[in-house]
VMD Tcl script that draws the C-alpha trace (Angstrom):
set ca {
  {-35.92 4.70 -17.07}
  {-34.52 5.41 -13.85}
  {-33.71 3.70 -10.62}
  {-36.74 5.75 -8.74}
  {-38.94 4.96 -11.26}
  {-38.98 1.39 -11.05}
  {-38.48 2.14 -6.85}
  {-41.91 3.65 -7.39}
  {-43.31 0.75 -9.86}
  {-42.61 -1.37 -6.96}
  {-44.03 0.58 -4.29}
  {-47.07 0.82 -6.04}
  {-47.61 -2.84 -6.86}
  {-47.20 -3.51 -3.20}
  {-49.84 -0.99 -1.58}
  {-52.19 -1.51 -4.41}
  {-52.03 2.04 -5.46}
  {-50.57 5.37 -5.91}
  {-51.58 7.13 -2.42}
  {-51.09 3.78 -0.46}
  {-47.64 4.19 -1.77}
  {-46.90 7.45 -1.39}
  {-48.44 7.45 1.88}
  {-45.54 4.89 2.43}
  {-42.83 7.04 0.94}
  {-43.27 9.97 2.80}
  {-44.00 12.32 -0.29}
  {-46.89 13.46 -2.38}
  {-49.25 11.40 -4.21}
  {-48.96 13.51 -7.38}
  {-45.20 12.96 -8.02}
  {-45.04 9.23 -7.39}
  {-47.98 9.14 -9.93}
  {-46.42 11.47 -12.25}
  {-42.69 9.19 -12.35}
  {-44.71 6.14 -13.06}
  {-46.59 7.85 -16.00}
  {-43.63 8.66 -17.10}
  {-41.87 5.40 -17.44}
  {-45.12 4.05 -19.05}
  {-44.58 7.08 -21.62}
  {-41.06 5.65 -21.96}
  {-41.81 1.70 -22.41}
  {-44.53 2.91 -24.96}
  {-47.36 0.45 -22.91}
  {-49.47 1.32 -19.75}
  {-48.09 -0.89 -16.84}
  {-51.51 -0.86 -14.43}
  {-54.76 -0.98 -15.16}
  {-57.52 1.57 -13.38}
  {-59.73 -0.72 -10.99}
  {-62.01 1.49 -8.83}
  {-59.93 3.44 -6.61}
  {-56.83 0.20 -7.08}
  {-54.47 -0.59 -9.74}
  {-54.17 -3.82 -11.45}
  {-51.16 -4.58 -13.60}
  {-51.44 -4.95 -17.15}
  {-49.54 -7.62 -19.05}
  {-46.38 -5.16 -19.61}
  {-46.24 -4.64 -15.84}
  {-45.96 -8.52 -14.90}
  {-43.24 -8.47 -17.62}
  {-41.41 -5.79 -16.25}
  {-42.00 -6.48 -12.15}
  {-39.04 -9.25 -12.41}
  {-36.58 -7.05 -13.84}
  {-37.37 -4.24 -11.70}
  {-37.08 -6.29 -8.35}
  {-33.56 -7.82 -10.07}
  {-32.65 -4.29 -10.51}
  {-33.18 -2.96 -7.42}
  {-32.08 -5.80 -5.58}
  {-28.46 -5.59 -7.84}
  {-28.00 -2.11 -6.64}
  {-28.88 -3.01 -2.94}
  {-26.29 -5.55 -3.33}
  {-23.48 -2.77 -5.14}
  {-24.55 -0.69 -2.48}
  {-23.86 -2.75 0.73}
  {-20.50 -4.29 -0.91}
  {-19.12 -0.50 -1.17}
  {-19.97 -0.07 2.24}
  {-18.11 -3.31 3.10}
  {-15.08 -1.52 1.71}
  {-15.44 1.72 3.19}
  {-16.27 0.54 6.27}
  {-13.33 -2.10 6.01}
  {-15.77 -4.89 6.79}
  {-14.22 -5.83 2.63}
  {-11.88 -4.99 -0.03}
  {-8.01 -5.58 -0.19}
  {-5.44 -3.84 0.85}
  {-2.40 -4.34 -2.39}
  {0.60 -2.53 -1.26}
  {4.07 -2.31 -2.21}
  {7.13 -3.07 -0.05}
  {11.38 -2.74 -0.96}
  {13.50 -5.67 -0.03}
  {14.44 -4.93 3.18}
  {11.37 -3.84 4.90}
  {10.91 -7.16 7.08}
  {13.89 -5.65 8.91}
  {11.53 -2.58 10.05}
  {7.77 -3.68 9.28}
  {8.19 -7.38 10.35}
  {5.30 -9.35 10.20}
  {4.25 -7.59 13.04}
  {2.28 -4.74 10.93}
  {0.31 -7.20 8.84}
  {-0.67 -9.26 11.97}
  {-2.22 -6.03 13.62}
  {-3.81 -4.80 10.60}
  {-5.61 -8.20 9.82}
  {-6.30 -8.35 13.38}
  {-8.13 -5.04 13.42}
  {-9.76 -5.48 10.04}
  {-10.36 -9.79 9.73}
  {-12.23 -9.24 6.28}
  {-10.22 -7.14 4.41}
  {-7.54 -8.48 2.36}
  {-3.76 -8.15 2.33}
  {-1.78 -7.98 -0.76}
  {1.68 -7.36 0.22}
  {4.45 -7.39 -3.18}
  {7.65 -6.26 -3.86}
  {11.60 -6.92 -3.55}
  {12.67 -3.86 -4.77}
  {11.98 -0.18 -4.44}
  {12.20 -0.01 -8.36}
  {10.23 -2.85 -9.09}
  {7.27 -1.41 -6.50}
  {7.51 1.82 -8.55}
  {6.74 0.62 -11.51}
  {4.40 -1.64 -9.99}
  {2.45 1.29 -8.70}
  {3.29 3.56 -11.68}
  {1.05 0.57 -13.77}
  {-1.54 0.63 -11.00}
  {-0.78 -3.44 -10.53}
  {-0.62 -2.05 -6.69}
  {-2.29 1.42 -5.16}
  {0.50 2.30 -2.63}
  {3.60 1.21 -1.78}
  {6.63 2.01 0.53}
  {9.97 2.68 -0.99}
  {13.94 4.07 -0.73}
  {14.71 7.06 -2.19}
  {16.21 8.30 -4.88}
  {13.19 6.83 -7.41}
  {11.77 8.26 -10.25}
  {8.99 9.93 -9.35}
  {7.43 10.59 -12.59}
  {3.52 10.56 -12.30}
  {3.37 9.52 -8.63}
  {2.91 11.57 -5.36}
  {5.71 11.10 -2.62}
  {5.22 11.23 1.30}
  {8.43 10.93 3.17}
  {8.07 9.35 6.37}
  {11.23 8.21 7.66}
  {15.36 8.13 7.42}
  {17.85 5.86 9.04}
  {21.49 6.29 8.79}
  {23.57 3.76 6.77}
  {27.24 2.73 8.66}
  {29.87 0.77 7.35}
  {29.88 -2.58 9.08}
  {33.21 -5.32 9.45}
  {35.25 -7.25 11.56}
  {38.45 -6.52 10.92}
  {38.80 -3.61 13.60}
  {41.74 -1.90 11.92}
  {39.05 -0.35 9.34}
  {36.83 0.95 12.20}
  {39.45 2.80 14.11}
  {37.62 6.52 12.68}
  {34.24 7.15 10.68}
  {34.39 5.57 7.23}
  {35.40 8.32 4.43}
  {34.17 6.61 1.01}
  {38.06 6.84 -0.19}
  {39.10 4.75 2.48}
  {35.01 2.35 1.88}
  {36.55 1.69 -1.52}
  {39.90 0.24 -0.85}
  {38.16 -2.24 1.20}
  {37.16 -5.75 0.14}
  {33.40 -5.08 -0.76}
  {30.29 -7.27 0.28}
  {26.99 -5.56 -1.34}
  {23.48 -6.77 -1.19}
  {20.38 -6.61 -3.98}
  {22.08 -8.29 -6.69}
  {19.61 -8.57 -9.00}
  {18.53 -5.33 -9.16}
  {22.00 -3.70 -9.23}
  {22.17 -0.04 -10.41}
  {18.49 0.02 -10.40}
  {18.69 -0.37 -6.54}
  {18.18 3.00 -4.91}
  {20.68 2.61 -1.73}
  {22.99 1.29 -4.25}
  {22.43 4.24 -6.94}
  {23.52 6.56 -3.25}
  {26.66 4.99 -2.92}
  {27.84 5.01 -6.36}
  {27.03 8.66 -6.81}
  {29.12 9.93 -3.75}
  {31.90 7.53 -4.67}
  {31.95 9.11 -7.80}
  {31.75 12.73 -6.59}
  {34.99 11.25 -4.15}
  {36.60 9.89 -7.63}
  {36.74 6.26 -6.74}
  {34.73 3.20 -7.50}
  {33.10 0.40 -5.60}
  {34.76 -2.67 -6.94}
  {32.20 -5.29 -5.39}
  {34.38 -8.58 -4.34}
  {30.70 -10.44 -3.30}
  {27.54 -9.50 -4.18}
  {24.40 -11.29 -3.02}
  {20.64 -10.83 -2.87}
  {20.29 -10.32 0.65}
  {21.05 -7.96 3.75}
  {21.29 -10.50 6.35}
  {23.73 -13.02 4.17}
  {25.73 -10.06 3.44}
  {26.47 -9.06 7.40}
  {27.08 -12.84 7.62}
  {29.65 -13.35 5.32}
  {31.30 -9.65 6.47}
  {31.04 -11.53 9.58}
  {33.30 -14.23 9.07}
  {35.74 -11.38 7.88}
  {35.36 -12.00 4.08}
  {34.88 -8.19 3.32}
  {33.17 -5.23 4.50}
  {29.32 -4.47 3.89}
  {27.08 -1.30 4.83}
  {23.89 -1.45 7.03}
  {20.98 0.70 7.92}
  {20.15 1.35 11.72}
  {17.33 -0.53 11.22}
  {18.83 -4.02 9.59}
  {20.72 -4.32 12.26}
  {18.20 -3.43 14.92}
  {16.24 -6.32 13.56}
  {19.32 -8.56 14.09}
  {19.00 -8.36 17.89}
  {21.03 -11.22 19.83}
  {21.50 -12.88 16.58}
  {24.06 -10.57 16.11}
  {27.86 -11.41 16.45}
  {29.86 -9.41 18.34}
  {32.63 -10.00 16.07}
  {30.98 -7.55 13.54}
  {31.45 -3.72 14.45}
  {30.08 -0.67 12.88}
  {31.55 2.77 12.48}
  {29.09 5.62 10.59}
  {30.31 7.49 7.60}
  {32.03 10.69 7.93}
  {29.82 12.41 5.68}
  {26.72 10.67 7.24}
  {24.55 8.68 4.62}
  {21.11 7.69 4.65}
  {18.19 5.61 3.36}
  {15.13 7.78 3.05}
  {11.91 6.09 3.21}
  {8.51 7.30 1.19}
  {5.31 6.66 0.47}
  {4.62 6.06 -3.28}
  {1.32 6.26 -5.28}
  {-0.45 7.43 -8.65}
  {-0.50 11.25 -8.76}
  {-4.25 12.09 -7.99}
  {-5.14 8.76 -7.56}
  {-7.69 8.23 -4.78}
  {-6.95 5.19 -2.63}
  {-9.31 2.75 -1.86}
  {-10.12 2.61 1.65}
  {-8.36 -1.08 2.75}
  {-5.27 0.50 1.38}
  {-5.69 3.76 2.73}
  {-5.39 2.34 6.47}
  {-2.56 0.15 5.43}
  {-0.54 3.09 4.88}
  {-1.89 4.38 7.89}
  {-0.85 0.72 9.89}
  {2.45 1.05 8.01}
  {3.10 4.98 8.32}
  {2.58 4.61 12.42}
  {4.82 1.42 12.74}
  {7.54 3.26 10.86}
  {7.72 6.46 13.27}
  {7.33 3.95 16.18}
  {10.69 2.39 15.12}
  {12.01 5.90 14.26}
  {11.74 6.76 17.73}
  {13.54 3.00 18.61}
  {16.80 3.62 16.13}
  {17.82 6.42 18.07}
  {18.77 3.88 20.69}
  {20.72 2.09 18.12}
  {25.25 2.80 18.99}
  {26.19 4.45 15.52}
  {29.54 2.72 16.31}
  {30.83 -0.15 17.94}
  {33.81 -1.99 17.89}
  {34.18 -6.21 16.95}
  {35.20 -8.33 19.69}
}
mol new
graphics top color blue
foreach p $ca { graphics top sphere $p radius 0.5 }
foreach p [lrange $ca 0 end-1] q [lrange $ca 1 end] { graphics top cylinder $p $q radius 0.2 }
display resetview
């Protein structure tokens, strides 16, 4: 039994007989005839009965008219949602962001995108690159947006930006030259993503070239976030590190009391695209990472504007 069959079934019902509907379908009598007499041959019953030069349906075919019209109507219905979604008139958009990425998507990405597509739905998760990763790895999100290093086991990864980490503090005796990671170390240290520690990619970085330098990062305060982290190195308690970007964000809210100097072997946070390795994304995500891909080189173009350096007052 197939969907054309009962298609025809239907059609014939409605013009009373086999040429009436064929007539109707644009094709030849012959075939519609021939599909009909074949799901009769299937169901094992004749489904109209010969009147003249009509059809009449037989007790089978009343029985099976309600199911055929439910059928069809089911598969109009599949058929118009899928176009919801690829036409973004539907679906949701479940994407993956690390920690930091109010400081360079905002809320100004999602307020576009919903503005552009009202019906589509926005799931937005994630406080760490590694936890997206494995979020996406599962396929509990489609896409996300993450820091490198990550392992990339299974997925497909699409750079699409870098922004240069400096060394941030307000004591202005340890900004006098570019930060070497020696002279990082000796400092009193402020770091951010506590919970996710080693696991944190920006964090994994730093450890790794302290260790090629043959010191380690003794970590006097550690909190969750970037923002309380430039506070506290504010108020002089320690020295922190910052992307470009973080402190873009920051605007006027900025003190001047906290300066910046870059590293002398420059560092960075690189910025990629994560999902599934051959996995096809559905539509609603699909412009997501679009939304997010072309808000990212927008601000790419807007941190070369950012001083790499400037001195506490």
């Amino acid at each position: 039994m197939t969907l054309q069959q009962l298609h025809y079934f239907l059609a014939t019902i409605e013009h009373g007989s086999f040429s009436a509907a064929a007539q109707t379908l644009h094709m030849a009598q012959p075939s519609l005839s021939e599909q009909v007499r074949r799901l009769e041959a299937e169901l094992g019953v004749a489904l109209f009965h010969r009147v003249g030069r009509g059809l009449v349906l037989t007790e089978a075919g009343e029985a099976l008219r309600p199911h055929a019209e439910q059928v069809l109507a089911e598969v109009e219905l599949a058929r118009e949602a899928v176009a919801d979604v690829r036409e973004l008139r539907g679906g949701t958009a479940t994407f993956g962001v690390f920690g930091s990425a109010r400081y360079y998507l905002g809320a100004g990405v999602v307020r576009d995108f919903h503005r552009a597509h009202p019906d589509v739905h926005i799931r937005l998760v994630g406080q760490n690159s590694s936890q997206v990763v494995s979020a996406v790895r599962s396929g509990e999100l489609e896409a996300g947006v993450v820091v490198l290093p990550i392992d990339d086991a299974g997925l497909e990864v699409v750079p699409v930006l870098r922004d240069e980490l400096v060394a941030c503090s307000a004591d202005a005796t340890r900004l006098q030259s570019s930060m070497s990671m020696r002279r990082f170390a000796r400092g009193r240290l402020i770091l951010y993503d506590v919970t996710y520690g080693a696991e944190d990619p920006t964090r994994r970085q730093l450890t790794e070239l302290a260790q090629r330098d043959g010191v380690v990062l003794d970590i006097a305060i550690d909190v969750e976030d970037a923002e309380i982290a430039l506070a506290l190195a504010t108020e002089g308690l320690g020295d922190t590190i910052a992307s470009r970007g973080t402190l873009h964000a920051q605007g006027r809210s900025l003190s001047r009391k906290l300066g910046w100097v870059p590293f002398a072997d420059p560092i960075y946070d690189h910025f990629a695209f994560v999902w599934r390795r051959g996995a096809r994304l559905s539509p609603a995500t699909r412009a997501f990472v679009t939304a997010v891909e072309e808000r990212l080189e927008a601000l790419g173009e807007q941190l070369e504007r950012v001083p790499r350096r400037r001195m506490p007052q």
